[in-house]
C-alpha positions as CSV (number, residue, x, y, z in Angstrom):
1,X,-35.4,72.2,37.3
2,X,-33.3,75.1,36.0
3,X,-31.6,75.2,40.0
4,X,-30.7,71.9,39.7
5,X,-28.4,72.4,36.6
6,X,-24.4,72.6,37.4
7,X,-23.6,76.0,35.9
8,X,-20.0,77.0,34.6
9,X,-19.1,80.4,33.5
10,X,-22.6,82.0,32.4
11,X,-23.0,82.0,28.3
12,X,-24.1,84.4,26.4
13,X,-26.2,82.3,23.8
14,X,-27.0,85.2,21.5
15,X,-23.5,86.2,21.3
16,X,-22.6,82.4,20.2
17,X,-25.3,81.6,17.9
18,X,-24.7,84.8,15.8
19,X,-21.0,84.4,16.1
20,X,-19.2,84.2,12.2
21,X,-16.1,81.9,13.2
22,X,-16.8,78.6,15.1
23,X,-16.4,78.7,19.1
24,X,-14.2,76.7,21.5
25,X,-16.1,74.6,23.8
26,X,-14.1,72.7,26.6
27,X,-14.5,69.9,28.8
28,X,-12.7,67.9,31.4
29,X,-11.1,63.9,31.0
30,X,-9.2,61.6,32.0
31,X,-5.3,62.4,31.2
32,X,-5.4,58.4,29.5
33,X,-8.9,59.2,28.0
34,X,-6.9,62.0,26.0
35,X,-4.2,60.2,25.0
36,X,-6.7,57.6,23.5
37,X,-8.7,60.3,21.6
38,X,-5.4,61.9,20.6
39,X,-4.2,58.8,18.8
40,X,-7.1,57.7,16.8
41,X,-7.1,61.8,15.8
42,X,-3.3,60.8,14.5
43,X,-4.2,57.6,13.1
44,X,-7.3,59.4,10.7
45,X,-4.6,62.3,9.7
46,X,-6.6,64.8,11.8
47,X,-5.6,67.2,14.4
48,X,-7.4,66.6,18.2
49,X,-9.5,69.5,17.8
50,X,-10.7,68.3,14.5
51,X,-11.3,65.1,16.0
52,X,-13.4,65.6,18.8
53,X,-15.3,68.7,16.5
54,X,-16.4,65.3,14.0
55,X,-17.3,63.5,17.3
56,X,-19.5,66.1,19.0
57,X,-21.1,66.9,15.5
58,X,-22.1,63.5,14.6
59,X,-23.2,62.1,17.9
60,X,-27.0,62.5,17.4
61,X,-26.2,60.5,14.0
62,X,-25.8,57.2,16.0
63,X,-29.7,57.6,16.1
64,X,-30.0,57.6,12.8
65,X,-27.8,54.5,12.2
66,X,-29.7,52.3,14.7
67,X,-32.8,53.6,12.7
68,X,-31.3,51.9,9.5
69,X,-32.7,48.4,8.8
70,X,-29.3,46.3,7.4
71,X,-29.7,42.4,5.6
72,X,-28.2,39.8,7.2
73,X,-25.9,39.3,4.1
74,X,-25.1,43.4,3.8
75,X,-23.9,42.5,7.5
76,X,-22.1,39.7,6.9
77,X,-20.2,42.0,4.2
78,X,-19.0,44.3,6.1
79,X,-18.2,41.4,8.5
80,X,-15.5,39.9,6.3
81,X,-14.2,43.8,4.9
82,X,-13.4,44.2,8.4
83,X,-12.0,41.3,9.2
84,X,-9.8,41.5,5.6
85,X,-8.8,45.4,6.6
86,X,-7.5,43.8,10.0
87,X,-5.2,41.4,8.5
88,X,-4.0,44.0,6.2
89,X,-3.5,46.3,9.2
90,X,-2.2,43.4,11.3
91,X,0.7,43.1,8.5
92,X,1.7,46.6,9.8
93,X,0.9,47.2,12.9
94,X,2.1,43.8,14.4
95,X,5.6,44.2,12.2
96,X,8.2,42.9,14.6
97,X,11.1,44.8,12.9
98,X,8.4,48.1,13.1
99,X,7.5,47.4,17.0
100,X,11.3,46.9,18.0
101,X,12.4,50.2,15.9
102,X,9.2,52.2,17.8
103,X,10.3,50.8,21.2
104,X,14.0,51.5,20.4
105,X,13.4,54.8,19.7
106,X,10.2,56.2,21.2
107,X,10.7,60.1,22.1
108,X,13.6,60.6,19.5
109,X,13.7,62.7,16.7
110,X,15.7,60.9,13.7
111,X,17.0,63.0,11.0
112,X,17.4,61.3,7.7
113,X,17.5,62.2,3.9
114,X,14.1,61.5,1.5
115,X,13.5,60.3,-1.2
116,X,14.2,63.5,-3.3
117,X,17.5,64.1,-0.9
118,X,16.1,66.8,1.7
119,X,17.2,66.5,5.6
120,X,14.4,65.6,7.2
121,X,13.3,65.0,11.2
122,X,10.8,63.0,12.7
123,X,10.0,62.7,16.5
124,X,9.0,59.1,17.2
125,X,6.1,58.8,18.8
126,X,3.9,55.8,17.0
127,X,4.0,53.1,14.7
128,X,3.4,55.4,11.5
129,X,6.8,57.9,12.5
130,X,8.6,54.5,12.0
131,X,6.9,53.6,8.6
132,X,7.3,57.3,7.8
133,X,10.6,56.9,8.0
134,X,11.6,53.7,6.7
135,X,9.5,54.6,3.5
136,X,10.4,58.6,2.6
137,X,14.5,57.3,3.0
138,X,13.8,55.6,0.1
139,X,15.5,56.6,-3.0
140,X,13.5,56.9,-5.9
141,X,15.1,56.9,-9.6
C-alpha cells in the first residue's frame, strides 16, 4: 500500500509535530481556483494564508454538521436570513454607480483625503476599494 503513495519531498514528522511555531504546507491549483479563494479571503477581512489555514482546519467539521439534526422551521429561518442578508448585499454589490466606478478604474491606485484630512491611496481592485473610498472621503464634523 505504502508504494503506491505519490511521495513529495520526504517529511520528517517528528520534527513537525514537536515544532513551536505553525508549519507551511503547500499545494498546487488552478491559477482561477486561487483567485476565487483569494477573494472570499478579502471579502471575510482575512489574508489567503489565513483563509485556507480556517479551511484545512475545519474540514473534518463538515462531518459534524451533517451529524446535526435541524427542524424544518430552524431551516426555514436561516432560509429567509439568507435570503434577507442577500438583498442587503445585493444593495451593494449590484450598485450601478459602484460597478461603473470599479470597471472605470480597476488596477488604479486613487489618492484622496479621509475623513480626518490624511492623503490616503487605494489600489482598486474590488467592489469594497470603491466603497472604501467613497466612504473614508467623507468629512466628518
Amino acid at each position: 500500500m505504502e508504494d503506491n503513495l505519490k511521495k513529495g519531498r520526504e517529511l520528517n514528522l517528528e520534527g513537525i509535530a514537536d515544532a513551536p511555531a505553525k508549519v507551511t504546507i503547500g499545494f498546487k491549483c488552478e491559477g482561477r481556483e486561487k483567485i476565487r479563494l483569494a477573494h472570499e479571503a478579502h471579502r471575510a477581512s482575512m489574508t489567503l494564508s489565513e483563509y485556507m489555514e480556517c479551511i484545512v482546519s475545519l474540514r473534518h467539521d463538515t462531518s459534524k454538521l451533517a451529524a446535526t439534526t435541524i427542524s424544518p422551521e430552524e431551516v426555514e429561518k436561516w432560509k429567509n436570513t439568507i435570503q434577507q442578508l442577500q438583498q442587503q448585499l445585493a444593495v451593494y454589490e449590484k450598485n450601478e454607480h459602484l460597478q461603473r466606478l470599479l470597471t472605470n478604474n480597476r488596477g488604479r491606485q486613487i489618492t484622496f483625503k479621509d475623513s480626518t484630512g490624511k492623503e490616503r491611496t487605494i489600489a482598486v481592485n474590488h467592489i469594497t476599494d470603491v466603497f472604501d473610498i467613497m466612504v473614508n472621503s467623507f468629512k466628518t464634523t
